[in-house]
C-alpha positions as CSV (number, residue, x, y, z in Angstrom):
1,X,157.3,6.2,52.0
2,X,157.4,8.9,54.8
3,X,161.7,8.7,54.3
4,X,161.5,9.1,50.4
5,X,159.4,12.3,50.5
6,X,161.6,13.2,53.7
7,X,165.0,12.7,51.4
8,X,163.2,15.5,48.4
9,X,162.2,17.7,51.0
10,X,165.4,17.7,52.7
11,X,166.8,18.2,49.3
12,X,164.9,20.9,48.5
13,X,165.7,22.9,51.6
14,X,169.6,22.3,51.2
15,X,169.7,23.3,47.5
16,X,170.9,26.9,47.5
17,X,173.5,26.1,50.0
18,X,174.6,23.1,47.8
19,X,174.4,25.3,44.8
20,X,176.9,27.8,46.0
21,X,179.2,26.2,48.0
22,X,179.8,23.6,44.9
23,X,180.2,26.5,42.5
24,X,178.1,26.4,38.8
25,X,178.2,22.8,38.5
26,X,177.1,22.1,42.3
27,X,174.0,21.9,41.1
28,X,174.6,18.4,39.8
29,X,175.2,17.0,43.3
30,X,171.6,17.2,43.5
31,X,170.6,14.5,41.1
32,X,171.6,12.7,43.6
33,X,168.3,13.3,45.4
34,X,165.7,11.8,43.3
35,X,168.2,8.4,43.1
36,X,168.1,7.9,46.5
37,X,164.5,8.1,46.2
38,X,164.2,5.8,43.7
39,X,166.3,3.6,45.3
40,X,164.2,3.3,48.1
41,X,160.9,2.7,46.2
42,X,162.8,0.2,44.2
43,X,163.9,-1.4,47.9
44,X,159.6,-0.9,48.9
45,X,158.5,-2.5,45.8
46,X,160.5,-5.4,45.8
47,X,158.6,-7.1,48.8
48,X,156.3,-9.8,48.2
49,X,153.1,-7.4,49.2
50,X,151.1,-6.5,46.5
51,X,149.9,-3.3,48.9
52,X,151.8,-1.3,51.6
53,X,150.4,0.7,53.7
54,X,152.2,3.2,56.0
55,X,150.4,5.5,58.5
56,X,151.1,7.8,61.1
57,X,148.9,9.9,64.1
58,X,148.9,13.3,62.6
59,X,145.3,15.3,63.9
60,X,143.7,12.2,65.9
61,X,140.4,14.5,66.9
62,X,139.7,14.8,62.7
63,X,140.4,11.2,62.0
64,X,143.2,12.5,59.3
65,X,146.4,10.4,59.5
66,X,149.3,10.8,57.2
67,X,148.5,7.8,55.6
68,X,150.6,6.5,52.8
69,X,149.5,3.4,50.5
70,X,152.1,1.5,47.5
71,X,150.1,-0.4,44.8
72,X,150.6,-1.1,41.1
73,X,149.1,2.6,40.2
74,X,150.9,4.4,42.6
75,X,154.5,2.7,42.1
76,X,154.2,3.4,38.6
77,X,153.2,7.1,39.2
78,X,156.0,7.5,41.6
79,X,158.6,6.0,39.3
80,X,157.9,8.4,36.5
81,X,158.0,11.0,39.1
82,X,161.4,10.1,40.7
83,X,162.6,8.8,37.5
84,X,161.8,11.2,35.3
85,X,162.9,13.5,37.8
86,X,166.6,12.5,37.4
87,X,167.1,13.7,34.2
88,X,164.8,16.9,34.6
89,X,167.2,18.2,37.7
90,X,170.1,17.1,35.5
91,X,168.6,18.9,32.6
92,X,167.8,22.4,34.3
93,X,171.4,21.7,36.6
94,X,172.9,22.5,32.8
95,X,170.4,24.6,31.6
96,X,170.4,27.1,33.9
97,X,174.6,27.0,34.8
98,X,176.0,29.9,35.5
99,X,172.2,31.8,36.1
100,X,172.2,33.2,39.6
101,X,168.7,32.3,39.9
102,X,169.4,28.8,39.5
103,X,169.3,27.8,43.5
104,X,166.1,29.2,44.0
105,X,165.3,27.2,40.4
106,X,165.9,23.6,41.2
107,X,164.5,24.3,45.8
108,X,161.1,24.8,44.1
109,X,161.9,22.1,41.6
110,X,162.6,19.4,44.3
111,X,159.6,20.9,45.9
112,X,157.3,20.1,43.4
113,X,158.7,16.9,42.8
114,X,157.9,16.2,46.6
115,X,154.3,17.3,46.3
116,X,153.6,15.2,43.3
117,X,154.9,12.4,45.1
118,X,153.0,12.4,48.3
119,X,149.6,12.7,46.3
120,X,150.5,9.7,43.9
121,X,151.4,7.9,47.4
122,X,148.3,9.6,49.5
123,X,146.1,7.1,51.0
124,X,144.3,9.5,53.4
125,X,141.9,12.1,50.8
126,X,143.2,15.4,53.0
127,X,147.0,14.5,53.2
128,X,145.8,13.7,49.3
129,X,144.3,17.4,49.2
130,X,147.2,19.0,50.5
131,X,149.4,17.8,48.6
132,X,147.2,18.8,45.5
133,X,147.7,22.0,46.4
134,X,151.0,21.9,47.1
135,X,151.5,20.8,43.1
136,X,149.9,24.1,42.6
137,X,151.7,26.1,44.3
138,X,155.2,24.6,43.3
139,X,153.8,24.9,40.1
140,X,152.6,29.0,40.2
141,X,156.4,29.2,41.7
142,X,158.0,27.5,38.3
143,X,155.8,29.0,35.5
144,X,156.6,32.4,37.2
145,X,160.4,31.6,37.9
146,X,161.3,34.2,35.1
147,X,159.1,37.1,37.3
148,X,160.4,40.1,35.1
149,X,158.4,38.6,32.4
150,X,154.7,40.0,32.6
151,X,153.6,36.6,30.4
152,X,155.3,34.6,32.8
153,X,153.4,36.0,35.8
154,X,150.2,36.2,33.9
155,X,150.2,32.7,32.8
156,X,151.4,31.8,36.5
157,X,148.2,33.5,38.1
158,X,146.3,32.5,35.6
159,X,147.1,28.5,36.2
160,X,147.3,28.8,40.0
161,X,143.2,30.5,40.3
162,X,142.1,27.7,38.0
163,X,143.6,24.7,39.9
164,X,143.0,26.5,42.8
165,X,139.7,27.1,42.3
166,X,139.1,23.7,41.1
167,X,140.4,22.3,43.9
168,X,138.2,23.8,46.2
169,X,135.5,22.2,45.0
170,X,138.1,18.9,45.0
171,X,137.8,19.2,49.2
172,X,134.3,19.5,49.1
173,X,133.9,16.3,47.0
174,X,136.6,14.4,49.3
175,X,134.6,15.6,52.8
176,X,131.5,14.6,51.3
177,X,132.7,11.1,50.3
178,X,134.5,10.9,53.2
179,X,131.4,11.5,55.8
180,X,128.8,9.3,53.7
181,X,131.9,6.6,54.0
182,X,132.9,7.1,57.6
183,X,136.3,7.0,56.7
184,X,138.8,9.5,54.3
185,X,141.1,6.4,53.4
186,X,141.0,6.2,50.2
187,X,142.0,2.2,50.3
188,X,138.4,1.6,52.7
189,X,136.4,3.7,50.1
190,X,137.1,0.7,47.5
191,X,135.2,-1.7,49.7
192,X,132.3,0.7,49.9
193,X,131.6,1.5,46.5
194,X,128.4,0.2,45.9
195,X,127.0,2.3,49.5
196,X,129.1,5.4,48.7
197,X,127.3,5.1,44.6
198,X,123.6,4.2,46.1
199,X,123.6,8.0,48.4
200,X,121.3,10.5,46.9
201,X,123.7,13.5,47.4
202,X,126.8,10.9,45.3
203,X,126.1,13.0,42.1
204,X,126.8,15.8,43.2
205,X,130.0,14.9,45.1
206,X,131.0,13.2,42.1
207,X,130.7,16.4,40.2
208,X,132.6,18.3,42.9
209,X,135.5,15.6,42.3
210,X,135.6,15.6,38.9
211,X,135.2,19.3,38.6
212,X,139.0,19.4,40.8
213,X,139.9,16.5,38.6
214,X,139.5,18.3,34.8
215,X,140.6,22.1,36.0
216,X,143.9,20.2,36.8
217,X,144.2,18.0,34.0
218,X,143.0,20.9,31.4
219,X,140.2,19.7,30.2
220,X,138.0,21.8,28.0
221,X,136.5,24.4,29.2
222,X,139.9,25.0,31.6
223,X,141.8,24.1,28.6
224,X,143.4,27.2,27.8
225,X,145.7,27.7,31.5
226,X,147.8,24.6,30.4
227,X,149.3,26.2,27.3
228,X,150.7,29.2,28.8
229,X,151.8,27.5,31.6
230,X,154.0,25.4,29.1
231,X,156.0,28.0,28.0
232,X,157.7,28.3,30.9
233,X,160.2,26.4,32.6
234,X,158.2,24.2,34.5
235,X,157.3,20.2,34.7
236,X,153.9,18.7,33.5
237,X,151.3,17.1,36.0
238,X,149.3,14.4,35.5
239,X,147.5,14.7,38.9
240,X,144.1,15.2,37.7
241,X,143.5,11.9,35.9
242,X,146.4,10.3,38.1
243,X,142.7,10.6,40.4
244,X,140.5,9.9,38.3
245,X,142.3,6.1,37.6
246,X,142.6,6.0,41.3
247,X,139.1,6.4,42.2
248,X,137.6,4.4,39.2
249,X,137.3,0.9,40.8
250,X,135.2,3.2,44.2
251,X,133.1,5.4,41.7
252,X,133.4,4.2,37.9
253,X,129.8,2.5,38.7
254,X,128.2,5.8,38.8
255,X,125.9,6.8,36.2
256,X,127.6,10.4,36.2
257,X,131.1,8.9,35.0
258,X,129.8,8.4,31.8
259,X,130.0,11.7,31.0
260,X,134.2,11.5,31.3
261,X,133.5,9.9,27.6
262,X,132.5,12.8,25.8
263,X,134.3,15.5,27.7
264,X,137.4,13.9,26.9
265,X,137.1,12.8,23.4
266,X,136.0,16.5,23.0
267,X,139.5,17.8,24.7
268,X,141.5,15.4,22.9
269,X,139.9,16.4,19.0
270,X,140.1,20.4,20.1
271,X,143.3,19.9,21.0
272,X,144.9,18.0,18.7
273,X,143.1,20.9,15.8
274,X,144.8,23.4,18.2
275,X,148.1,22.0,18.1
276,X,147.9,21.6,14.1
277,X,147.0,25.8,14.2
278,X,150.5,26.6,16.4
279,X,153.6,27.1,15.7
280,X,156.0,27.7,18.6
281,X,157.1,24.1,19.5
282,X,156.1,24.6,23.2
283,X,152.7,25.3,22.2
284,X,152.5,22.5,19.6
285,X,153.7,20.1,22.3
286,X,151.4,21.7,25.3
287,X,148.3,21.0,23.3
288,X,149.3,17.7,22.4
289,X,149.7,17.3,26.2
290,X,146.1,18.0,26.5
291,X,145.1,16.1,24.1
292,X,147.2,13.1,25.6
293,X,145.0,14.5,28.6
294,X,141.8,14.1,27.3
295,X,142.5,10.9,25.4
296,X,143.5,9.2,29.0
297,X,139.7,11.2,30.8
298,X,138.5,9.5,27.7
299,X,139.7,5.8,28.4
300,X,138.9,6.0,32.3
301,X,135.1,7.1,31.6
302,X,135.5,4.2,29.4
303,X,136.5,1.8,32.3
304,X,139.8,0.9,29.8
305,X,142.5,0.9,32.7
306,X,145.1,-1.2,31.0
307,X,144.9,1.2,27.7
308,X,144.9,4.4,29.9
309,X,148.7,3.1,31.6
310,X,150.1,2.0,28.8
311,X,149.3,5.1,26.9
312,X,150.4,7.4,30.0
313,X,153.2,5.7,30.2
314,X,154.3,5.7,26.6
315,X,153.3,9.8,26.7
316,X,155.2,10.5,30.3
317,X,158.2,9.3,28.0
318,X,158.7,10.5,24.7
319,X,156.7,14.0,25.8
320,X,159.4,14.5,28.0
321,X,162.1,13.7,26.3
322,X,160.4,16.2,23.0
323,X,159.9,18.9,26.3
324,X,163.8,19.3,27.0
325,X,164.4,18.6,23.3
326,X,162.8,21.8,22.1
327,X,164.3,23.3,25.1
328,X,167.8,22.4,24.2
329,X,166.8,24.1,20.4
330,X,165.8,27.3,22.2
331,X,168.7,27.0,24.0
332,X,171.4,26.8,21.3
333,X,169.8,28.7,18.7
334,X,167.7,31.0,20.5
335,X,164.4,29.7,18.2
336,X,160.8,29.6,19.2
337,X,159.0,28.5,16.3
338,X,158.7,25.4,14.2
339,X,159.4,27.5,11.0
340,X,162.5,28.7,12.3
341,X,165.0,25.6,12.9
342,X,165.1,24.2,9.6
343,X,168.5,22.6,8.8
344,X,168.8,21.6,12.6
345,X,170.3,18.3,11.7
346,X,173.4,20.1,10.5
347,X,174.0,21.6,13.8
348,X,172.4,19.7,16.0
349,X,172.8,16.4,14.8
350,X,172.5,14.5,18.3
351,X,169.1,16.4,19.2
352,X,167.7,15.9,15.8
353,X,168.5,12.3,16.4
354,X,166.7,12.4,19.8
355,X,164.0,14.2,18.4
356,X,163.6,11.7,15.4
357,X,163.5,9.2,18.1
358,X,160.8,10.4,20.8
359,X,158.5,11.8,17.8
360,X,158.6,8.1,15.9
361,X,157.6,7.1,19.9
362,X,154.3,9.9,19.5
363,X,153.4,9.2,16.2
364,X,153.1,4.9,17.1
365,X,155.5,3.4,15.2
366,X,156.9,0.8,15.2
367,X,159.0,-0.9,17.5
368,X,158.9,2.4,20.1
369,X,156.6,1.8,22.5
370,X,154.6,4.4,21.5
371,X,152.9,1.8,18.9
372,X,152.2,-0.5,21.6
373,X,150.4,2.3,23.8
């Protein structure tokens, strides 16, 4: 696991050379990056272990190791990532051709994809925590790429102090888990769930966790960062209930989870009215995202694992694929708004058919996956 994130960072750093001594298309040798990381998941998951575990000394005195752990959860996470990842490098390779910004565009990019793969991969909760904030920062770096834009570095700010600050209170949850557990491996915390539950100070740990979990997932009341960030050229996260789903079968016992229920079916009904009030297609699709969010908070207060990965998966698909469909829309007509493309199919008649396709997905029906989800 250590080699995969090794191959992105390595990537990542090589990027801007790669970019310019290829010329505008070099860009496209880098798709190459998140293949051979997939490859070598693919290679991991293949083994008869249902778990793998990978761990190296890193700060000995702390107890923190860079501690890495496979399962069903995280393999899926990290396919999405790395998978989804080929075509999003591909994608901005050709959307941004020719830009001069375009090394510094897809570093950061393979940067970010590196960040959200060591925390879907984490097994140690401070490794886990750092890259959490990693995501952030990666993040702040893409939804201000365009930094002439005062939006752009408004919206940046504005998403980077709310995860931030949410994921301060994140650590504190962690260290306090972590010290009633005797342990910060997240795979040892699973055996102790009952002990960890029973401790008088759990609730508010488990508030200080979830707290970190809904800032980054944009629950309501930290709704509104998500949106903004959206309009800019930058990937969507699933970090916060990516968490959540991880630490249900430690904490999902706990009388306080409960309250997941109604904060999410709250998000996912204020969302969905918001989305039905916008018109600019990347603000239509970011508050569907968080009402995708807030259905999946929804079905892991609930305990419903199986619904909450078949629905994630279904939305990581045909949300992405609508994501660098509207993009492709802006791109060749220079339109924001839903009013404004009417007669697309005309034009366009390959994205209107990939549009058709991935909406037929959201909307359930059948035989898209979608209506399974």
């Amino acid at each position: 696991m250590l080699l995969m994130l090794a191959v992105i960072i390595a990537g990542a750093v090589s990027a801007p050379w790669i970019s310019r001594l290829a010329g505008g298309r070099g860009a496209f040798a880098l798709v190459a990056v998140p293949v051979v990381a997939l490859l070598l998941l693919g290679r991991m998951a293949s083994g008869e272990a249902a778990e793998v575990l990978e761990a190296y000394t890193w700060v000995p005195g702390l107890d923190v190791a860079a501690a890495f752990r496979l399962d069903g959860l995280s393999l899926l996470m990290a396919s999405l990532v790395l998978g989804i990842g080929v075509f999003i490098v591909a994608y901005a390779a050709k959307y941004l051709e020719g830009d001069e910004r375009q090394p510094r565009f897809m570093a950061t990019l393979l940067l970010f994809m590196a960040a959200m793969l060591g925390l879907v991969l984490a097994d140690d909760v401070i490794l886990l925590f750092i890259f959490w904030e990693l995501t952030s920062l990666t993040s702040y770096l893409l939804i201000g790429f365009d930094h002439t834009q005062a939006k752009a570095r408004q919206a940046a700010l504005q998403g980077l102090v709310v995860t931030v600050a949410g994921g301060l209170c994140l650590l504190v949850g962690l260290i306090m888990f972590g010290e009633m557990a005797g342990s910060y491996r997240l795979s040892e915390w699973v055996l102790q769930g009952e002990m960890l539950i029973s401790q008088p100070t759990s609730g508010w740990a488990l508030l200080m966790v979830v707290l970190g979990c809904v800032t980054k997932s944009a629950q309501f009341p930290f709704h509104f960062w998500l949106p903004h960030a959206m309009a800019a050229p930058t990937p969507r996260v699933k970090a916060g209930v990516f968490l959540l789903a991880r630490l249900y079968p430690t904490l999902g016992a706990h009388p306080g989870w409960q309250w997941l229920v109604p904060l999410g079916a709250f998000t996912a009904v204020f969302a969905a009215f918001m989305a039905f009030r916008s018109d600019e297609m990347k603000k239509v699709l970011a508050y569907t995202t968080v009402m995708a969010l807030g259905t999946l908070t929804l079905l892991i207060g609930m305990g419903e694992a199986q619904a909450a990965v078949g629905f994630l998966l279904a939305h990581a698909l045909y949300k992405g694929a609508l994501f660098m469909l509207a993009g492709v829309i802006t791109h060749e007509t220079g339109a924001k708004a839903l009013s404004g493309v009417g007669g697309m199919r005309r034009h366009l008649p390959w994205t209107w058919g990939a549009a058709l396709f991935a909406a037929a997905s959201a909307a359930g029906v059948m035989p898209w996956f979608g209506f399974i989800a």
